[in-house]
C-alpha positions as CSV (number, residue, x, y, z in Angstrom):
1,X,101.8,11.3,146.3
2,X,98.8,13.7,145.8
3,X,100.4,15.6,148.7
4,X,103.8,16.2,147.0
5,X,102.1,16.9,143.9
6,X,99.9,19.8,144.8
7,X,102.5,21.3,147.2
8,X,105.1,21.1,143.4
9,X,102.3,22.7,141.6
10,X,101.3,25.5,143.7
11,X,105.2,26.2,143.9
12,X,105.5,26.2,140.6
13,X,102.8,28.6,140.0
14,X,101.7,30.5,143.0
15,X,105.0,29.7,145.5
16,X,106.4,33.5,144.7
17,X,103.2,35.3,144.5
18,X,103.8,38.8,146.8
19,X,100.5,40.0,146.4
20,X,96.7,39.1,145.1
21,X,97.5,39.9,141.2
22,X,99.9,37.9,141.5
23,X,98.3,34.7,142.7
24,X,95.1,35.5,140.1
25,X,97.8,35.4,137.2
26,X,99.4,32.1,138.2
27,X,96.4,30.2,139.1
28,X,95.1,31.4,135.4
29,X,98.4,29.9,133.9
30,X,98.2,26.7,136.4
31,X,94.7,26.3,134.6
32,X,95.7,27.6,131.3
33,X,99.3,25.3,130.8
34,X,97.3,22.1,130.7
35,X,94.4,22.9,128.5
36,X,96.3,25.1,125.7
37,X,100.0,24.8,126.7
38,X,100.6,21.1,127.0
39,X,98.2,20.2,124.0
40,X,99.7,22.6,121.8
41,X,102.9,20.9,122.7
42,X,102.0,17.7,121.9
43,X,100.3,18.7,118.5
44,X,103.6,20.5,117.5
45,X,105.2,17.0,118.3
46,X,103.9,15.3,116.2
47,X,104.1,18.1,113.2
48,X,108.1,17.8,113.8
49,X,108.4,14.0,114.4
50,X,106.5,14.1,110.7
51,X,109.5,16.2,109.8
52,X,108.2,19.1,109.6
53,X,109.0,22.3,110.4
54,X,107.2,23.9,113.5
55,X,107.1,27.7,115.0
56,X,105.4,27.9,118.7
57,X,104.6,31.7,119.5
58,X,102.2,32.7,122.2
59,X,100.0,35.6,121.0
60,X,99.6,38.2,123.9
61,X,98.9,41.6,121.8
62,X,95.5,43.3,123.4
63,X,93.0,44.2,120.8
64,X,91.8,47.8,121.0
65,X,88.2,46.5,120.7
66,X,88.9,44.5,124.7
67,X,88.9,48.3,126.2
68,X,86.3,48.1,128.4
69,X,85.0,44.8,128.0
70,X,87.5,42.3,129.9
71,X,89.9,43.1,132.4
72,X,93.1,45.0,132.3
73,X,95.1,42.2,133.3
74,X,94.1,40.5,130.1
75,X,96.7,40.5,127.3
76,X,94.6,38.4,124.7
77,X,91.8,36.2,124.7
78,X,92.1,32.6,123.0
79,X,91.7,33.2,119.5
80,X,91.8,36.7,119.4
81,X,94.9,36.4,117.4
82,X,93.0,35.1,114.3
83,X,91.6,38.9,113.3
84,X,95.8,39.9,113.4
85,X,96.5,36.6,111.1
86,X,94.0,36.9,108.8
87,X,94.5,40.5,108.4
88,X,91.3,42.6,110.4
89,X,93.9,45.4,110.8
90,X,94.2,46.1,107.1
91,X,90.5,45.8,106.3
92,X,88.8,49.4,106.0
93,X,85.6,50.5,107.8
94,X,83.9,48.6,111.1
95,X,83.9,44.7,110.8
């Protein structure tokens, strides 16, 4: 079973790959999809089974201030949507 399951996985996410970026970007979302994905999931569950309304996004805007500080390949960094949602854009001066 443990066979089957890794050979499923690494189809899923790495199968494809034609080159080395590639293969980086799905392992980051084979260990990304568990620990934000599927929880986020699950907490948006139970928002709607409480009849509520729910909106599911995934934030991938790169800030201006990750220019030379993380790699390229990086859209956004968890929780670097918060300064766009609470409104750092608008502020005036440094922060």
């Amino acid at each position: 079973v443990t066979s089957e399951v890794t050979d499923r996985v690494y189809d899923e996410y790495i199968g494809n790959a034609e080159n080395r970026a590639q293969v980086r970007d799905g392992l980051l979302d084979a260990i990304g999809d568990p620990l934000f994905v599927l929880s986020a999931i699950e907490v948006a569950r139970y928002h709607r089974d409480a009849g509520n309304p729910v909106y599911f996004y995934e934030f991938q805007h790169r800030p201006s201030s990750a220019a030379d500080v993380v790699p390229e390949f990086v859209k956004a960094d968890h929780g670097d949507e918060i300064a766009f949602v609470f409104g750092k854009p608008f502020l005036a001066g440094d922060v």
